[in-house]
Structure formats: structure tokens, C-alpha cells
N, C-alpha and C positions, 0 to 999 in steps of 0.2 A: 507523436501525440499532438492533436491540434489544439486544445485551450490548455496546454499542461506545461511546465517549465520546470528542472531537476532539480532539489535542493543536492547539494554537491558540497559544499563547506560542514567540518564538525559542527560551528557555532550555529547553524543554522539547524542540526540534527538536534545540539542539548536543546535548545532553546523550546522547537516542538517535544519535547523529552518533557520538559522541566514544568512548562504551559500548557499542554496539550491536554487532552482526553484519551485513555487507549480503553479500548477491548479488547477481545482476544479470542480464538477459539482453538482448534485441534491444530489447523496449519500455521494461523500467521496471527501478530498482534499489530492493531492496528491504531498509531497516533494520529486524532485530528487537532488542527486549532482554527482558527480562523488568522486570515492574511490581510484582510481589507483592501486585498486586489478585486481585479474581474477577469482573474484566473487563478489554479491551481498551482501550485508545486510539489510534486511527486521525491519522495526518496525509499530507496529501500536499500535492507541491510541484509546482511545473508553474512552471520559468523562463523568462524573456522569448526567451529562444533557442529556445524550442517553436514559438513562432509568437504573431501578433496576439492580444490580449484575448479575442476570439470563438475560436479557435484553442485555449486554454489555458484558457478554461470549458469549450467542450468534452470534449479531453482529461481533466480535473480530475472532470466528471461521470460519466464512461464509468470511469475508475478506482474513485468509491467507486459508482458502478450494482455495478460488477463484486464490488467488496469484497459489498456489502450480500447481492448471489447467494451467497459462498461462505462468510458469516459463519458458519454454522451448522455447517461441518465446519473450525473450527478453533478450536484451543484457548484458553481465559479465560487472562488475566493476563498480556498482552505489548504492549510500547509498538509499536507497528508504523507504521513510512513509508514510504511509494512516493515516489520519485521517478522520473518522467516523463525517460524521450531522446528528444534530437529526431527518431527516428525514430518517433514515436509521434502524430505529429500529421496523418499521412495514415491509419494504421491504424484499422479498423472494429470494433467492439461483440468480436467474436468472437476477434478478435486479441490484445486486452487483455483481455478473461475469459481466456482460455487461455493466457498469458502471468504473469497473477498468478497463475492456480492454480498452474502449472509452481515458483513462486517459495515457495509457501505447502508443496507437497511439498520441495520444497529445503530448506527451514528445521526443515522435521520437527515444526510445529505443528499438523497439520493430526489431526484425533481418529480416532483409531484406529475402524477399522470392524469392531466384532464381533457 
């Protein structure tokens, strides 16, 4: 991911948790806040209630597969988390692309098209 950087620390998960903004919809729920970078950092969570190990690497790839497609039509400087519902562990490539974008229109970070 080229303007994207991982959030990776708990304290950095509560904190978009605690601050953030989420929606949500059938696959995944989605925290934004703002970073006062002129970049992104990406986390996602995928818990054991998803399904087996294999199950939740999956799901977890297909999520930033999905981010990595639409990184270019949204906007620099937002802490951004997906988390994964268990209804997301049967759904295919197409469902969690279209799913996240739906989420990324919701939040209204997505870059204006002129």
C-alpha cells in the first residue's frame, strides 16, 4: 500500500475505538478519526468468532486486497479500522470490495471526483 502505514499497537486500536467514528454494515464495521498526517494508517481486526486461523487470514487479506484497490480514491490523514462480522467469513472478493467502498462513501472520505 503506497500512502498507507499499519496501525499495529493495542493503544493505537483503543484510541481509534474510543475517538473515532464507526459505521457498519452486513460485512465489516468501519472506525475512522482523523491523524493530522498526510497519510493513512490502516488496521484490521478479524476475531476468533470469524472462524478458524485459515478462515481469518483469509477474511484479513481480502479486507486490505480490498483497501489496497480503493486506496487511491480516498482521502490522506485518517486512522482507519475495519473490523470483520461474522458474516464475512463465507463472503467472496466482491462482497467485501463493495462492502468497504459502500463504508468509505459513508464516512465521506473518499476524494472528490472533478
Amino acid at each position: 500500500m503506497i500512502f498507507t502505514e499499519s496501525l499495529k499497537k493495542n493503544y493505537q486500536f483503543r484510541f481509534v475505538y474510543n475517538r473515532g467514528k464507526s459505521i457498519a454494515n452486513k460485512y465489516l464495521v468501519m472506525y475512522v478519526l482523523k491523524n493530522g498526517r498526510d497519510f493513512n494508517r490502516l488496521g484490521v481486526s478479524v476475531s476468533k468468532k470469524v472462524g478458524i486461523s485459515v478462515v481469518r487470514s483469509r477474511v484479513t487479506r481480502l479486507i486490505k486486497e480490498s483497501y489496497r484497490l480503493s486506496e487511491k480514491n480516498i482521502r490522506p490523514g485518517f486512522d482507519i479500522v475495519f473490523i470483520a462480522r461474522n458474516s464475512c467469513c463465507g463472503a467472496d472478493f466482491d462482497s467485501i470490495y463493495k462492502s468497504l467502498n459502500h463504508l468509505i462513501r459513508k464516512h465521506n472520505i473518499c476524494v472528490s471526483e472533478e
